[in-house]
ZAPAMAR-316420 format. One record per residue (C-alpha): x, z, y; residue number from 1. Coordinates in nm, 2 decimals. Example, Ala and Ser with C-alpha at 12.3 -4.5 7.8 and 13.67 -1.06 7.14 Angstrom:
<u = 1.23&w = 0.78&v = -0.45&bami = 1> $
<u = 1.37&w = 0.71&v = -0.11&bami = 2> $
//
This chain:
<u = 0.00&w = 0.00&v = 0.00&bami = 1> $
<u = 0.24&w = 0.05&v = 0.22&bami = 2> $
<u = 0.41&w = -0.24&v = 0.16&bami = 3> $
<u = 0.14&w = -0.41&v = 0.24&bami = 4> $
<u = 0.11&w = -0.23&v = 0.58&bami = 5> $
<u = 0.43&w = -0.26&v = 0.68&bami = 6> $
<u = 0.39&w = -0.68&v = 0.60&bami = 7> $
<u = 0.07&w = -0.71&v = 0.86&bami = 8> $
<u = 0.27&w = -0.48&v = 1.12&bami = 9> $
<u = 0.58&w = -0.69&v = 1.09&bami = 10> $
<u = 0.36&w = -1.03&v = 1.14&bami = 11> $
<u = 0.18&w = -0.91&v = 1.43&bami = 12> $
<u = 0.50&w = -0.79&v = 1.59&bami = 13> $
<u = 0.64&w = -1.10&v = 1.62&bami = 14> $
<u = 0.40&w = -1.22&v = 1.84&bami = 15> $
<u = 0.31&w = -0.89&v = 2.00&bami = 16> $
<u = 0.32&w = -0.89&v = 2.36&bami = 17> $
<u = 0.14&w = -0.58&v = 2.51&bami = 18> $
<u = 0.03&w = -0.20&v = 2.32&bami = 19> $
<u = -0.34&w = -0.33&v = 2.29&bami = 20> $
<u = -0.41&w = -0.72&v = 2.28&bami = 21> $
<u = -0.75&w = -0.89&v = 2.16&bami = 22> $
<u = -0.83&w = -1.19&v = 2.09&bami = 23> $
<u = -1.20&w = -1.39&v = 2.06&bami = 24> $
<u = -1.36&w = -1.05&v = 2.03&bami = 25> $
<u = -1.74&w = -1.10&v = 1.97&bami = 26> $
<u = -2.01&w = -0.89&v = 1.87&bami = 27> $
<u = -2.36&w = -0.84&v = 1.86&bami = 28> $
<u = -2.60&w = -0.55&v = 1.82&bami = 29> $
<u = -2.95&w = -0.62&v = 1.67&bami = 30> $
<u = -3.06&w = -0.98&v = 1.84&bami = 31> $
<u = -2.83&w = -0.93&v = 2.18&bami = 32> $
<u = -2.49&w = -1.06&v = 2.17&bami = 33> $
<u = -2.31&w = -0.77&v = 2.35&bami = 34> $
<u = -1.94&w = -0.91&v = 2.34&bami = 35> $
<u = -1.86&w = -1.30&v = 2.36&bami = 36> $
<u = -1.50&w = -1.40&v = 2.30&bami = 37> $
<u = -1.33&w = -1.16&v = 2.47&bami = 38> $
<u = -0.97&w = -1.18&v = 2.51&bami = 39> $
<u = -0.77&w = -0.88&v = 2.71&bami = 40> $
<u = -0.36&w = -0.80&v = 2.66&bami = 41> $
<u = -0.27&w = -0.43&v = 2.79&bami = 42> $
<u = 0.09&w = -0.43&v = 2.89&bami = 43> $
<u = 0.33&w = -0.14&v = 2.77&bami = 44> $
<u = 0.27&w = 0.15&v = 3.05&bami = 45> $
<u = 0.00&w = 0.03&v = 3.28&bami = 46> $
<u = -0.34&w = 0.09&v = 3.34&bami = 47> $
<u = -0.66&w = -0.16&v = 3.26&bami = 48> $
<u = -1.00&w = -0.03&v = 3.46&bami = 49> $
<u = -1.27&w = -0.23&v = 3.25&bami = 50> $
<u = -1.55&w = -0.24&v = 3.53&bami = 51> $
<u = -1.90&w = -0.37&v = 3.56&bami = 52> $
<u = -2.25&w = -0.25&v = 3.58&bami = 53> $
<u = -2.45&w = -0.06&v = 3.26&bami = 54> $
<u = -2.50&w = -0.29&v = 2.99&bami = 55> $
<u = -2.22&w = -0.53&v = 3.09&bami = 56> $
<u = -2.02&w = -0.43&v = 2.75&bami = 57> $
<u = -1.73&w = -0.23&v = 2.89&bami = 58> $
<u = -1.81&w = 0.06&v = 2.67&bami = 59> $
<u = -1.89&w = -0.15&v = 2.32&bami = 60> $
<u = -1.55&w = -0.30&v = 2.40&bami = 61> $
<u = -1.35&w = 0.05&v = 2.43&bami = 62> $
<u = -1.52&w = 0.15&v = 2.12&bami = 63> $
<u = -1.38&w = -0.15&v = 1.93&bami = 64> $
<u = -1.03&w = -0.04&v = 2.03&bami = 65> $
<u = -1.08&w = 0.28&v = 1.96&bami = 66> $
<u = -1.23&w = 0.21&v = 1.58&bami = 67> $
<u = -1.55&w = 0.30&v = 1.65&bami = 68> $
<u = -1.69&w = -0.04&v = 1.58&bami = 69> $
<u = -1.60&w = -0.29&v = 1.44&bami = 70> $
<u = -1.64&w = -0.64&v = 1.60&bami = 71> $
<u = -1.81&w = -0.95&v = 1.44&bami = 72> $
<u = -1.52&w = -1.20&v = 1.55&bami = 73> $
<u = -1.22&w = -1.18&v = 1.66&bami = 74> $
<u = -0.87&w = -0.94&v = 1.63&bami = 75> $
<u = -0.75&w = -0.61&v = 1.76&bami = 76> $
<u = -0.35&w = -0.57&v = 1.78&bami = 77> $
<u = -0.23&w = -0.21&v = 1.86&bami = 78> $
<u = 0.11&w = -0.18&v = 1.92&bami = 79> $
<u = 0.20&w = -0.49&v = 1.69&bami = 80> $
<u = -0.04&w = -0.36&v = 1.42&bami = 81> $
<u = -0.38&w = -0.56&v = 1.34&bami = 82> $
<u = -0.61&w = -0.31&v = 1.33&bami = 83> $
<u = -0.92&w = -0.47&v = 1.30&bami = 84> $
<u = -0.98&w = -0.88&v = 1.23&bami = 85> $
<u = -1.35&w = -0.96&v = 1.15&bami = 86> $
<u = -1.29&w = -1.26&v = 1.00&bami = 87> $
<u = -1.13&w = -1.13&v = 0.72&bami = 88> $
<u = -1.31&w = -0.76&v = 0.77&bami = 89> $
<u = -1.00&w = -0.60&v = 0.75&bami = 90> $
<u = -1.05&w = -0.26&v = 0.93&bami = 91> $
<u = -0.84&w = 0.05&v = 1.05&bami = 92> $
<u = -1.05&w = 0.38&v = 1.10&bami = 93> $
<u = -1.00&w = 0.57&v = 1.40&bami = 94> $
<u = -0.80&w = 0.82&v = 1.30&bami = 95> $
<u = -0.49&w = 0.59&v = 1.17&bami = 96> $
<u = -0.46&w = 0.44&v = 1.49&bami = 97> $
<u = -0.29&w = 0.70&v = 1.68&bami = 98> $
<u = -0.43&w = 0.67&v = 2.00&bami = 99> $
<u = -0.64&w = 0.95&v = 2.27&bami = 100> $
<u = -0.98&w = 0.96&v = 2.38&bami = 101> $
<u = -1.16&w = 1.13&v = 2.65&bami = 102> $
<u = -1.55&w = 1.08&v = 2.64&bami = 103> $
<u = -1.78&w = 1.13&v = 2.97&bami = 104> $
<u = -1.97&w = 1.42&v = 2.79&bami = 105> $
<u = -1.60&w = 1.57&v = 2.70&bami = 106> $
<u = -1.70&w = 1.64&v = 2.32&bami = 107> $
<u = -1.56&w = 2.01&v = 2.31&bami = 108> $
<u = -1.60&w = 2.21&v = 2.06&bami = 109> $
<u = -1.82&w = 2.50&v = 2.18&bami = 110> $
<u = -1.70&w = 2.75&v = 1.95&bami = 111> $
<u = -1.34&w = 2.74&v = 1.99&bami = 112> $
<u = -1.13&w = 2.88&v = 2.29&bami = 113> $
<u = -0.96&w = 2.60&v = 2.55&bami = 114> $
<u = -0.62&w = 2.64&v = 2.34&bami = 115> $
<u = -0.79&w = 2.61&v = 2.02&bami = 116> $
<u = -1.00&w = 2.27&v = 2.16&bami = 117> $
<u = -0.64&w = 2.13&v = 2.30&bami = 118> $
<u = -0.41&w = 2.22&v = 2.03&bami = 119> $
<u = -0.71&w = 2.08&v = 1.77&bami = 120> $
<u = -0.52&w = 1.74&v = 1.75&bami = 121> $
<u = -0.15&w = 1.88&v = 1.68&bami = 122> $
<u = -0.32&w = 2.09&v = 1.42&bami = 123> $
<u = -0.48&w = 1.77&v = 1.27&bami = 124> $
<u = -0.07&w = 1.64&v = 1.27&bami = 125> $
<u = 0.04&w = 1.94&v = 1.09&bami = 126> $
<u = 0.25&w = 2.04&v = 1.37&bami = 127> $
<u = 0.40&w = 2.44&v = 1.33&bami = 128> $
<u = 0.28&w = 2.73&v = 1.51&bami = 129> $
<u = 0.50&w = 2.78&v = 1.73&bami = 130> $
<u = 0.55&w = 2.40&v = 1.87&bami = 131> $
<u = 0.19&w = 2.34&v = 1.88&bami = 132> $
<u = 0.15&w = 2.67&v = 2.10&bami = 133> $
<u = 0.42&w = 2.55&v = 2.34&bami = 134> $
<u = 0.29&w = 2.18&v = 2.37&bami = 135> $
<u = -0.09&w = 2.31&v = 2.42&bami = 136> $
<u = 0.11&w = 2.54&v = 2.70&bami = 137> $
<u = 0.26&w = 2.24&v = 2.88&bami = 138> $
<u = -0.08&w = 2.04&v = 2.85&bami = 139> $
<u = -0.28&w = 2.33&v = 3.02&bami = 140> $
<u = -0.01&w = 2.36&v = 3.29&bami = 141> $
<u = -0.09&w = 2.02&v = 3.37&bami = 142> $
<u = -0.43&w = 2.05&v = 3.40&bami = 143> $
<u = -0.37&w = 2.38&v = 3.59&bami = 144> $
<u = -0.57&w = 2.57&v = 3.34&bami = 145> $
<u = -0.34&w = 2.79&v = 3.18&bami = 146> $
<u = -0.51&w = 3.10&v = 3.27&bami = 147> $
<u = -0.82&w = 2.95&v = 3.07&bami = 148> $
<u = -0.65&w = 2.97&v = 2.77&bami = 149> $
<u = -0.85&w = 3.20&v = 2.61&bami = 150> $
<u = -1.23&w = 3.08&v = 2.76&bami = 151> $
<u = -1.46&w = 2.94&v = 2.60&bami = 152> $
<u = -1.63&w = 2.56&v = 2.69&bami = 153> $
<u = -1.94&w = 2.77&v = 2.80&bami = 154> $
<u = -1.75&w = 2.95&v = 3.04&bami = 155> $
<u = -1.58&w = 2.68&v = 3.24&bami = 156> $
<u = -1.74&w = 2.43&v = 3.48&bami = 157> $
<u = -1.81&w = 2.10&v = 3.44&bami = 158> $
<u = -1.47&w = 1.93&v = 3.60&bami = 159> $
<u = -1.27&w = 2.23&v = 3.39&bami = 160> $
<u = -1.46&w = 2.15&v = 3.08&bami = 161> $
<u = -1.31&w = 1.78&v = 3.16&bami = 162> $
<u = -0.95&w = 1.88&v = 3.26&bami = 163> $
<u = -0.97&w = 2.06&v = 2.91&bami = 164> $
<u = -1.05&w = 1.72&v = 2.73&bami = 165> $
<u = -0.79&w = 1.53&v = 2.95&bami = 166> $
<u = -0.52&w = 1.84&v = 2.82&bami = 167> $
<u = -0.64&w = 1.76&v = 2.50&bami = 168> $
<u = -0.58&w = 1.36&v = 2.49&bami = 169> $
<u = -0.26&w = 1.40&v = 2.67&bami = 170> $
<u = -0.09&w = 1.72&v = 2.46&bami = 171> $
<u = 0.07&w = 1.45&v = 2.20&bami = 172> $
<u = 0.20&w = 1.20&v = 2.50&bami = 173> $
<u = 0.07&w = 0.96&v = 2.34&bami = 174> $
<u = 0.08&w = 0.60&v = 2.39&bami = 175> $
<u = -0.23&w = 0.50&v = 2.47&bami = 176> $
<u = -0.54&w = 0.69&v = 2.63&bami = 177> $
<u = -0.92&w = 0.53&v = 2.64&bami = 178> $
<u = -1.09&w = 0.67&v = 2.89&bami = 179> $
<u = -1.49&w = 0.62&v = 2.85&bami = 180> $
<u = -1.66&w = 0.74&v = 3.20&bami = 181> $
<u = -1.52&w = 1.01&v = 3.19&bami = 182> $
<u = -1.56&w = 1.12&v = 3.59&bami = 183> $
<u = -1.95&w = 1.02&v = 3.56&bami = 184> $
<u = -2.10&w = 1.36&v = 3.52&bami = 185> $
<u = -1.90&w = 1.50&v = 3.82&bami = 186> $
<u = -1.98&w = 1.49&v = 4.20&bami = 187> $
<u = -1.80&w = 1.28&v = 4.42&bami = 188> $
<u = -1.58&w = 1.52&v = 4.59&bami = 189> $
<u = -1.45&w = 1.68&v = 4.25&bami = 190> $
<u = -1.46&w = 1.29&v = 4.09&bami = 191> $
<u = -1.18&w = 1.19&v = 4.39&bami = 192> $
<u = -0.99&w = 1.49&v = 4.29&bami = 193> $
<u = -1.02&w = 1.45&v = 3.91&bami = 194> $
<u = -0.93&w = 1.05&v = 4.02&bami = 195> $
<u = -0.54&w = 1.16&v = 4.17&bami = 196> $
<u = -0.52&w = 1.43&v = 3.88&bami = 197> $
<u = -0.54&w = 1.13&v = 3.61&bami = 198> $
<u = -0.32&w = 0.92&v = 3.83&bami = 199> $
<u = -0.05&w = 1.15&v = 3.81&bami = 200> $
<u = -0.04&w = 1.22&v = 3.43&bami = 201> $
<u = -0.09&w = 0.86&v = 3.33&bami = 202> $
<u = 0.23&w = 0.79&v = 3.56&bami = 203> $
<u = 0.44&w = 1.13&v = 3.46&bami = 204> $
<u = 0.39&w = 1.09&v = 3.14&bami = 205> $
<u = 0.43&w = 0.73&v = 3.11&bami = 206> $
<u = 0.08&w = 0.62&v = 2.95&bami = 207> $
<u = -0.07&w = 0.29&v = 2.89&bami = 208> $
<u = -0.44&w = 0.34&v = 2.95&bami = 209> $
<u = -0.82&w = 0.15&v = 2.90&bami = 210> $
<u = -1.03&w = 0.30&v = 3.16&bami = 211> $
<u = -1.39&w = 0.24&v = 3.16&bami = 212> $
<u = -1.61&w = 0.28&v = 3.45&bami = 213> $
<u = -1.87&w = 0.17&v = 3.67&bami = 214> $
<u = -1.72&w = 0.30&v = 3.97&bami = 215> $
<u = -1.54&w = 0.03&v = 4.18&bami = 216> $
<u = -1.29&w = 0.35&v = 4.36&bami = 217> $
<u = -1.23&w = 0.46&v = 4.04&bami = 218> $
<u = -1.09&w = 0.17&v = 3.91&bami = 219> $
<u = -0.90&w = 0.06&v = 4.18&bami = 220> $
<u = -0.75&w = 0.41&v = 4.27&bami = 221> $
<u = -0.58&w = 0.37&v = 3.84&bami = 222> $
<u = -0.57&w = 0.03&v = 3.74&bami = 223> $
<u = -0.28&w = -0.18&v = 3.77&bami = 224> $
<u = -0.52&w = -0.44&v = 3.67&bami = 225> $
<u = -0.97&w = -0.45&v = 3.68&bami = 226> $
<u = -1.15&w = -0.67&v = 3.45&bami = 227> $
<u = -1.48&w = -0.74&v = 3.59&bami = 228> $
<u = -1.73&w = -0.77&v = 3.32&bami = 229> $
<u = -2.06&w = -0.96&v = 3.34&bami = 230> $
<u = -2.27&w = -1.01&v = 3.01&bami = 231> $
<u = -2.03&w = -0.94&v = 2.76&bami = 232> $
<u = -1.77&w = -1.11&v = 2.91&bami = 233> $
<u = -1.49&w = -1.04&v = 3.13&bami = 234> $
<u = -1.54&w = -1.28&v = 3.47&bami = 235> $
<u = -1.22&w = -1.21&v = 3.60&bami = 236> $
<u = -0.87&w = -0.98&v = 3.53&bami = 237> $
<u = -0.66&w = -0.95&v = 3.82&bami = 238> $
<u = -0.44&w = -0.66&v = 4.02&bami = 239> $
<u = -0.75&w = -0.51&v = 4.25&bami = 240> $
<u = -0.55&w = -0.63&v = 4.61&bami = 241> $
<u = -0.65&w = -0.99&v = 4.42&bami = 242> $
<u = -0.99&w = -0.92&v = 4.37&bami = 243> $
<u = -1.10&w = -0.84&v = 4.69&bami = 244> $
<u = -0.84&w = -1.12&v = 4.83&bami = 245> $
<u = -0.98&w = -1.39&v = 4.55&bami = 246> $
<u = -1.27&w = -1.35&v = 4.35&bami = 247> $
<u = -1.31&w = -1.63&v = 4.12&bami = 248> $
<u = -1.71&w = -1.60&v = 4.09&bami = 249> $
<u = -2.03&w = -1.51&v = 4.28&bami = 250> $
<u = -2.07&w = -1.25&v = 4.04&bami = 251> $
<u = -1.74&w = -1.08&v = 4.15&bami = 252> $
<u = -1.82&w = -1.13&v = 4.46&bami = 253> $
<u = -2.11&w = -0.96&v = 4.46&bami = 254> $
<u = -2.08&w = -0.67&v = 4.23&bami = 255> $
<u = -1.76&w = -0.55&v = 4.49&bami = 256> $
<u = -1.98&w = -0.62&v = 4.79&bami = 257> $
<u = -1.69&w = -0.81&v = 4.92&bami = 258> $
<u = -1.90&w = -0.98&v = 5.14&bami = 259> $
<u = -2.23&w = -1.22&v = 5.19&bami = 260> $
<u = -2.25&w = -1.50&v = 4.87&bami = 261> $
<u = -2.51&w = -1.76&v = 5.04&bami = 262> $
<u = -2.65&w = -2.06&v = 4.91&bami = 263> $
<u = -2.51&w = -2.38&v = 5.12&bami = 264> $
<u = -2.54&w = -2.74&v = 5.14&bami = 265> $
<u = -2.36&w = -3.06&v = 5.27&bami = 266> $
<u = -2.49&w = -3.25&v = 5.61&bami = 267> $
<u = -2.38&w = -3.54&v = 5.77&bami = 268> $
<u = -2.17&w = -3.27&v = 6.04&bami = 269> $
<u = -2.07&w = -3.02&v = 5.81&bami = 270> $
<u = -2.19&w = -2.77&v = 5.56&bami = 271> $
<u = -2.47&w = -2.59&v = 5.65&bami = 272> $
<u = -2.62&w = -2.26&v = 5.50&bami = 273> $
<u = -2.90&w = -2.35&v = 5.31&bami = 274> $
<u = -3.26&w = -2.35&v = 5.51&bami = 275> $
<u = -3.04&w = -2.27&v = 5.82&bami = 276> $
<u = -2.74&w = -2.38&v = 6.10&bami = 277> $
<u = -2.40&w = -2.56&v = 6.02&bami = 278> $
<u = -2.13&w = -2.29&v = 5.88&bami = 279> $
<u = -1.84&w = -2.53&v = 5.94&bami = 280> $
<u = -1.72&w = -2.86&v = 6.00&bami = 281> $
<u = -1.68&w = -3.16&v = 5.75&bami = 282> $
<u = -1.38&w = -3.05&v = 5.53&bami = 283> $
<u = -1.21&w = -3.23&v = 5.20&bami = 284> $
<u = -1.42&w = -3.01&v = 4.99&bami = 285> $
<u = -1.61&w = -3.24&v = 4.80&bami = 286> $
<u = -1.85&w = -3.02&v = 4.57&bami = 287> $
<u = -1.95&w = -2.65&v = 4.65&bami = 288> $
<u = -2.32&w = -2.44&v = 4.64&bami = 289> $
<u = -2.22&w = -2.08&v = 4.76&bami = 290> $
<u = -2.00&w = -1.98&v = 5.00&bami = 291> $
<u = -1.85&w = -1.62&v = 5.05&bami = 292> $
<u = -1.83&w = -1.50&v = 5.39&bami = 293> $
<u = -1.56&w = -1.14&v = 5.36&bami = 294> $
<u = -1.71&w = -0.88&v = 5.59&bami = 295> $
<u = -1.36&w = -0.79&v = 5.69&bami = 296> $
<u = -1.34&w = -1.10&v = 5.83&bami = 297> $
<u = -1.63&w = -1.11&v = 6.03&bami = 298> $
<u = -1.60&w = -1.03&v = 6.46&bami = 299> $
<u = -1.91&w = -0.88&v = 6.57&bami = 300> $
<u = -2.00&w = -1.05&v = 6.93&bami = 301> $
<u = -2.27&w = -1.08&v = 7.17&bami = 302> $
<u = -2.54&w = -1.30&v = 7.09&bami = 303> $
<u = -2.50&w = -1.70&v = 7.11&bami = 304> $
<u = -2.10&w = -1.63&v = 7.14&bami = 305> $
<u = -2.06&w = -1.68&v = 6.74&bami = 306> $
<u = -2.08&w = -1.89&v = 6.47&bami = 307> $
<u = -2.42&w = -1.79&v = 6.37&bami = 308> $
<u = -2.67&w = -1.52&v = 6.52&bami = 309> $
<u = -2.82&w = -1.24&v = 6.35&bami = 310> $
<u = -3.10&w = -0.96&v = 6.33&bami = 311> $
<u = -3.02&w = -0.65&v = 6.23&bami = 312> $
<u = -3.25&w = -0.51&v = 5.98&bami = 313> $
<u = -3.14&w = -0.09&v = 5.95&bami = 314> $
<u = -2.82&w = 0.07&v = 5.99&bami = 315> $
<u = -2.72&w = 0.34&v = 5.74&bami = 316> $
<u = -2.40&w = 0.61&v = 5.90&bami = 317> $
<u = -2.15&w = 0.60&v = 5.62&bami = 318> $
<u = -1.88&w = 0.85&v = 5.76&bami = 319> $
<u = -1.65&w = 0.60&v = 5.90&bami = 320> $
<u = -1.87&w = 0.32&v = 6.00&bami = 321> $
<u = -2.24&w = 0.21&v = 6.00&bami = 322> $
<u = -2.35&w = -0.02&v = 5.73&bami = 323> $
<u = -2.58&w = -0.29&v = 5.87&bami = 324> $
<u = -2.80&w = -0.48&v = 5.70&bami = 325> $
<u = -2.91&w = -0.86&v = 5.87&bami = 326> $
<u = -3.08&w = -1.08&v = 5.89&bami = 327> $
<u = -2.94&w = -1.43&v = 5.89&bami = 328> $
<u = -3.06&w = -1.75&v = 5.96&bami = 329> $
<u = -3.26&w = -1.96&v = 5.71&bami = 330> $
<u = -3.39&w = -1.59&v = 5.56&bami = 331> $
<u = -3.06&w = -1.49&v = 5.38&bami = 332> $
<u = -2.90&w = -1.14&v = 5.44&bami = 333> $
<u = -2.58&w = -0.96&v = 5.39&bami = 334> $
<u = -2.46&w = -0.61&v = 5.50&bami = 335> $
<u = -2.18&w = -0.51&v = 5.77&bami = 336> $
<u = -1.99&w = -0.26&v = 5.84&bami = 337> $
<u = -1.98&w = -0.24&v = 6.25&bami = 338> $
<u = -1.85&w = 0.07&v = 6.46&bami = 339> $
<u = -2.17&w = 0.21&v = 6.66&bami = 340> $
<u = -2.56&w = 0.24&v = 6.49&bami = 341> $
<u = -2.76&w = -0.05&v = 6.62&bami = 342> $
<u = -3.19&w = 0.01&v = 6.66&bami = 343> $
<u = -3.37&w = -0.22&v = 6.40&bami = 344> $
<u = -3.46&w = -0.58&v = 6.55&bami = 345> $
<u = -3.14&w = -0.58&v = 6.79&bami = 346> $
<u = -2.95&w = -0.93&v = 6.80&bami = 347> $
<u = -2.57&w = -0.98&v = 6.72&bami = 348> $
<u = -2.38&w = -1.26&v = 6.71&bami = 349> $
<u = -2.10&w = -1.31&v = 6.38&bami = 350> $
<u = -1.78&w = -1.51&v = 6.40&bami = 351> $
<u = -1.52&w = -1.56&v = 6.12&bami = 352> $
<u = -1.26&w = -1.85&v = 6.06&bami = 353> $
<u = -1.29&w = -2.08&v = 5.88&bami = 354> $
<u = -1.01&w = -2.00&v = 5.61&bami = 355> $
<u = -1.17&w = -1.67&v = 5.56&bami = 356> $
<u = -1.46&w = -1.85&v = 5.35&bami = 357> $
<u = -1.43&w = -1.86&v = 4.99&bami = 358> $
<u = -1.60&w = -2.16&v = 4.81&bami = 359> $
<u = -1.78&w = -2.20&v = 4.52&bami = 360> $
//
């Protein structure tokens, strides 16, 4: 057997190039098709935010890495090692893949004290007494929990409960850490905190990570890299500077409220937004039927004095700015952040260059 073992590790490694790669991951669930032909490489050491609204398939995919599923199509590498290939329904259970896992809902055992619940994997390893009581020490230290060594689950707060599970994933330093939601049952303040706290051991300690979220700050305070998922598929992986800079869909767009995604079309003088006033000038663009106007490219001036006029709708205070929603010519509408609260049904005039605009 573990001949065999050491033949499929010593094939994949030749062509390894990353701790977690997949390739034409599919699955479905009942009559939905949940994952289409999903391919993702997670470099050695770096961070991967999976991000995209509920139902997107962010989580089914985590839990194919993890061994938790098991996909239809398609291969999972870990660290050189084929670890699942549903062609040929070859399969490695969860525990033989040596990686960490902190869930959203922390999965702690309730009758066991923090140490016990953070020391529970190096028990599982066989390691002795005394190494496993210093590790668990170091973890806690890190968490800053070291005075809750001795409490139970019950006793600690929600964000303690979840640096205990963190402690728990990390005491091994091991090379790879899935993260499932796991800030999504905390409240913003403590999530921003929990945010740098994760940071800082995935880069102390060296960690690749999979982070799964929802949360667009989330992913791009961790990631090195965001894949935007839509429909069981990833719509685009880049750094998140390129993202915002680049978005290579409507959909991405969109979902990072980047800006207004209208519908346009070409005139004899230019393109103009759809059911309203030229946008821009004749240009060598031959084929396009969106267009992406970046709010931070957009100058707020008086009436008339820009490219188009609009009516603003409400204006929600958002601590550093107001958020404006308008109303734009032709009955389309997108939202703006400008410095001072405008009343509803006041007029403003939006400029923007041309090389701002992102096609599609």
């Amino acid at each position: 057997m573990k001949d065999v073992e050491a033949e499929r590790s010593g094939q994949a490694a030749a062509s390894d190039d990353g701790i977690v790669r997949l390739s034409g991951i599919s699955m479905r669930l009942g009559a939905s098709q949940v994952l289409s032909d999903i391919d993702l490489t997670l470099q050695r050491g770096r961070v991967t935010a999976l991000l995209g609204p509920s139902g997107c398939g962010k989580t089914t995919l985590l839990r194919i890495v993890a061994g938790l599923l098991e996909p239809d199509a398609g291969q999972v590498l870990l660290r050189g090692r084929t670890v699942a290939d549903g062609a040929k329904g070859h399969f490695v259970p969860p525990e033989d893949r040596a990686l960490a896992m902190v869930f959203q809902d922390y999965a702690l055992w309730p009758h066991m004290t923090v140490a016990a619940n953070v020391g529970f994997p190096l028990e599982m390893q066989r390691q002795p007494a005394a190494r496993r009581a210093a590790m668990v020490g170091e973890a806690l230290d890190r968490v800053g929990l070291s005075a809750f060594a001795d409490r139970r689950p019950a006793d600690l707060s929600g964000g303690q409960q979840q640096r205990v599970a963190i402690a728990r994933a990390v005491v091994s330093k091991p090379d790879l850490v899935l993260f499932d939601e796991p800030l999504s049952n905390l409240d913003r303040e403590l999530r921003e905190t929990m945010v740098d706290e994760i940071a800082g051991l995935v880069s102390d300690l060296g960690l690749s990570a999979l982070y799964v979220t929802h949360d667009q700050a989330e992913a791009f305070s961790l990631a090195d890299e965001v894949a935007v998922m839509r429909q069981g598929r990833i719509e685009q992986l880049a750094p998140p500077e390129e993202l915002l800079a680049a978005p290579a869909t409507p959909h991405v767009a969109e979902f990072l409220r980047i800006g207004a995604v209208l519908p346009v079309m070409p005139g004899p003088d230019g393109w103009h937004l759809s059911g309203g006033p030229r946008l821009v000038p004749t240009t060598a663009l031959a084929h396009a039927s969106q267009v992406l106007i970046p709010a931070r490219a957009v100058r707020v001036t008086p009436p008339g004095a820009g490219r188009l006029d609009a009516c603003v709708i409400r204006t929600l205070f958002r601590g550093d700015a107001h958020l404006a929603t308008l109303d734009l010519p032709g009955g389309h509408r997108m939202q703006l952040p400008i410095p001072n609260r405008l009343p509803p049904g006041a007029r403003i005039g939006l400029d923007f260059d041309d090389v701002a605009l992102r096609w599609f």
